[in-house]
N, C-alpha and C positions, 0 to 999 in steps of 0.2 A: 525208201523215200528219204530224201535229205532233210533235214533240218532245218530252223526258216536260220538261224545263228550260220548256217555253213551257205544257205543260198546267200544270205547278206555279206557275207564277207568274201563271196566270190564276184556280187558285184563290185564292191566298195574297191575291191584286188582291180576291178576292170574300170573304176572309175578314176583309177592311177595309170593307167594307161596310157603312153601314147597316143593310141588309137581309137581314145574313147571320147575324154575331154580335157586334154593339156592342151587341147590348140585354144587360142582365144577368141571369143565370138570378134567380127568384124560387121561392120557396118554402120548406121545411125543408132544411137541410144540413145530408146523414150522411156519415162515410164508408163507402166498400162495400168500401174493397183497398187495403192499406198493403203497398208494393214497397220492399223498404230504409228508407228512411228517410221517402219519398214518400208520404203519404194523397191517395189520389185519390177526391173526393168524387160527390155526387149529388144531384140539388134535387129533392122530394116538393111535388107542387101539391094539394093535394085539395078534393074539394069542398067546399062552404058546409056541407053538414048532414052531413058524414061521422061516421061512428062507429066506432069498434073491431069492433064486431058485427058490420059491412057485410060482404058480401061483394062487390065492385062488380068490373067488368073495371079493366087498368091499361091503361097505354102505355107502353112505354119508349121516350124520345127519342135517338140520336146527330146530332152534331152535325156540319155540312159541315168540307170546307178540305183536302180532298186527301191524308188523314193525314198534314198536316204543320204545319196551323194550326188555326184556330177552335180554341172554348168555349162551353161549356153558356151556354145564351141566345136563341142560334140559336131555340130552339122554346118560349119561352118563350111567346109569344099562342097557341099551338097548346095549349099544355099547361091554359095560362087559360078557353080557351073550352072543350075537354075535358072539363074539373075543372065546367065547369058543369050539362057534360051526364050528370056523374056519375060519371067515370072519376077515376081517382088516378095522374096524370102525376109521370113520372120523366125528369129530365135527367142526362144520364153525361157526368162526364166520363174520358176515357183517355189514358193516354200519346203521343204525335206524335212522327212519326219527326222525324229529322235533316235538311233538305232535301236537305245535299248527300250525302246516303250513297244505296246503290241497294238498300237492305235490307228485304225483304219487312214487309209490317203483320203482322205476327206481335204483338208489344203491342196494338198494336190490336184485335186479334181475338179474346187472349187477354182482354182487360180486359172488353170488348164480352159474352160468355159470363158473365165472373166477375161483371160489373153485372144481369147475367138470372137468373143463380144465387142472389145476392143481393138482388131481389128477391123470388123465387121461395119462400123460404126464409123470409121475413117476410112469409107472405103473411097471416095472422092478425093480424101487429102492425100491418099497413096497411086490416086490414079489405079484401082483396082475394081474387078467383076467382084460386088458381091454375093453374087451367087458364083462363083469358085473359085473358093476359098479350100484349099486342102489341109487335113491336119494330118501332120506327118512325124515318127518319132521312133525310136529304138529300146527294146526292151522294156520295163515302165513308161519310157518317153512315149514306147507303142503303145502300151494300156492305154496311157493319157490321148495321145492322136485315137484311138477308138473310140474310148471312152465317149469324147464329144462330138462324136458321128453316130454315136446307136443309143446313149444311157439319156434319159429323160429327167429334167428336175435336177436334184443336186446343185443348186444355183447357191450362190453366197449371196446374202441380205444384199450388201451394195448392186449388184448387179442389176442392170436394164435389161429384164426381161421380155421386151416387145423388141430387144435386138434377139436373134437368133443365134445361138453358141454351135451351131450344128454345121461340121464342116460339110463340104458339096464334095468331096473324094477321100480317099485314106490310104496313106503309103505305109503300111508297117513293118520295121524290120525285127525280127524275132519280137515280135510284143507279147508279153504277157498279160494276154485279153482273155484266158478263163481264169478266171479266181472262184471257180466252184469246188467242191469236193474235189480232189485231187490235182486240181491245181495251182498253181504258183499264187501264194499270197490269201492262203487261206488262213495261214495263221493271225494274219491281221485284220482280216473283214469274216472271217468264222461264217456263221449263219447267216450274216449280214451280205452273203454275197451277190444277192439278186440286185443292190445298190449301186454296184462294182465292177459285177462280172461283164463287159461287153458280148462277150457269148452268150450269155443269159439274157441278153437283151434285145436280140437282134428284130428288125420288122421293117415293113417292105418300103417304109419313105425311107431306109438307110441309105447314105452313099456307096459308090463301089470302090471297089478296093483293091491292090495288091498287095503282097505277103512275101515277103522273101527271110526264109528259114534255115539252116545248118542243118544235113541231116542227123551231126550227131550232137545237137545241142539238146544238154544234160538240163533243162532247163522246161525245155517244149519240147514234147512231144511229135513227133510228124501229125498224127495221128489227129492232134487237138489242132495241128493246123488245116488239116485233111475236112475236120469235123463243120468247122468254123465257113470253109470256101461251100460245103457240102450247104449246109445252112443257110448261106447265104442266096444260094442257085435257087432252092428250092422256093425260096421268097421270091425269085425274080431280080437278084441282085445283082450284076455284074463284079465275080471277083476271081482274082486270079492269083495262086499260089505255085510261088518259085523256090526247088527244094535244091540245096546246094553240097551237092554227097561229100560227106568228110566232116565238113565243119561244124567249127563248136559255136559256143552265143558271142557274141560279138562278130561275127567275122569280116561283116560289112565294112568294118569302120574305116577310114581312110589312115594308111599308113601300116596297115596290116598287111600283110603276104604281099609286098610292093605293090600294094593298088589293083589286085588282079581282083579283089570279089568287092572293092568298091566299087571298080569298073563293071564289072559283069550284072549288077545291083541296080546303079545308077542309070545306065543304059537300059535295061529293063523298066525302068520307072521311066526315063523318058519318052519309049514308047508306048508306055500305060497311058503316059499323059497325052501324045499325040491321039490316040487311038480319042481319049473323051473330045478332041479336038480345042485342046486346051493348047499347047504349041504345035508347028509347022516341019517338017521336015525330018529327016533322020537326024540321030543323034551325031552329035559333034565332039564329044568328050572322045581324048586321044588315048589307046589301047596303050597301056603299060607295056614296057620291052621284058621281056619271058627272061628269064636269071638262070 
């Protein structure tokens, strides 16, 4: 079992990445949550013929790095190609713990909510359905896109609680959504983890979901993502887990293996989404030329 000192500095390694979050968010910047003195912002991509009128489905993006690095950017060609298929992408970003402290993502979670709420809440001024609203995210960014699909409560004092923080789908790519005994980020929410765990939380108003996983990510287990769609089924949930032989954590990211598993990812999500009949038509995103 790793160490939480070796999993953190193998995200923080992947949050230097190219392909994680050097690219820079694109779109309108609002902000959604001023903490103290701190405005923590949010990037709006929307499509080419959008309108006020619309009512179109959104996305909302977190972003990877182990709640202790990355920035909105991360999902910025996800947000791009999205916004083409009609959707109105959102990138968040939230507060990052301390590396060296062992203090549960509590901001994190809180902000994560407060950025769904805030969407939520403008879903007129975006020309958005707010009932679907997806939260959608990479590794912690996954935990977080789970987190406020299945955990109840954990609201921050500011928050409007008669808006709803609860996305209507969930796109996760490798997320570390158990944090129970033996998995990812126990060392920070310990016993605390029925607060956190998404897997420990699961129940039948959740949304459905898909999962796209590395089979050899040192990180998750198949197995916890096997357990997690099993769970979900059994409640009556629609969710669908895509396992992708070889690869380690990260591998979705765009600019990795020339685009060949953001493609194969992307495209899977698109027709996740068509299938809720959230957009129209087969995927349009262009097949990477093979090297």
């Amino acid at each position: 079992m790793k160490s939480l000192s070796q999993f953190l500095a193998l995200f923080v390694l992947l949050g230097s990445s190219p392909g994680l979050s050097a690219a820079r968010p694109e779109g309108q910047r609002q902000v959604y949550k001023t903490v103290g003195e701190r405005k923590l912002s949010i990037y709006v991509t929307k499509p080419a013929d959008w309108k006020t009128t619309d009512r179109r489905p959104a996305i909302v993006f977190f972003h990877g790095g182990g709640w202790v690095s990355g920035a909105p950017g991360q999902f910025t060609e996800h947000s791009k190609y999205l916004a083409s298929r009609g959707m109105v992408c959102f990138q968040v970003q939230y507060r990052l713990l301390d590396k060296k402290s062992k203090e549960p993502p509590i901001t994190c979670t809180q902000d994560a909510k407060s950025a769904m709420r805030w969407v939520r809440a403008r879903a007129e001024q975006f020309g958005i359905d707010p009932n679907r609203i997806a939260s959608a995210g990479g590794s912690a960014g996954g935990h977080l896109a789970a987190f406020v699909g299945t955990v109840d409560g954990a609201d921050a004092d500011s928050d409007d609680e008669t808006v709803s923080a609860k996305s209507n789908a969930m796109l996760l790519f490798n997320p570390v959504y158990n944090n129970g005994p033996g998995g990812w980020g126990t060392a920070r929410v310990g016993d605390r983890y029925d607060e956190f765990s998404p897997a420990h939380n699961l129940s039948r108003d959740d949304p459905p979901s898909i999962v796209f996983l590395g089979s050899a990510d040192n990180l998750i287990p198949v197995s916890t993502a096997e357990k997690f769609r099993d769970d979900c089924k059994a409640l009556g949930i629609d969710s669908e887990l895509h396992v992708y032989q070889g690869q380690p954590h990260g591998f979705f990211n765009h600019g990795r293996d020339g685009n060949k598993w953001y493609f194969a990812t992307v495209t899977a999500a698109d027709r996740f989404l068509n299938k809720l009949g959230w957009i129209e038509g087969p995927p349009t995103l262009t097949q990477p030329e093979s090297k």
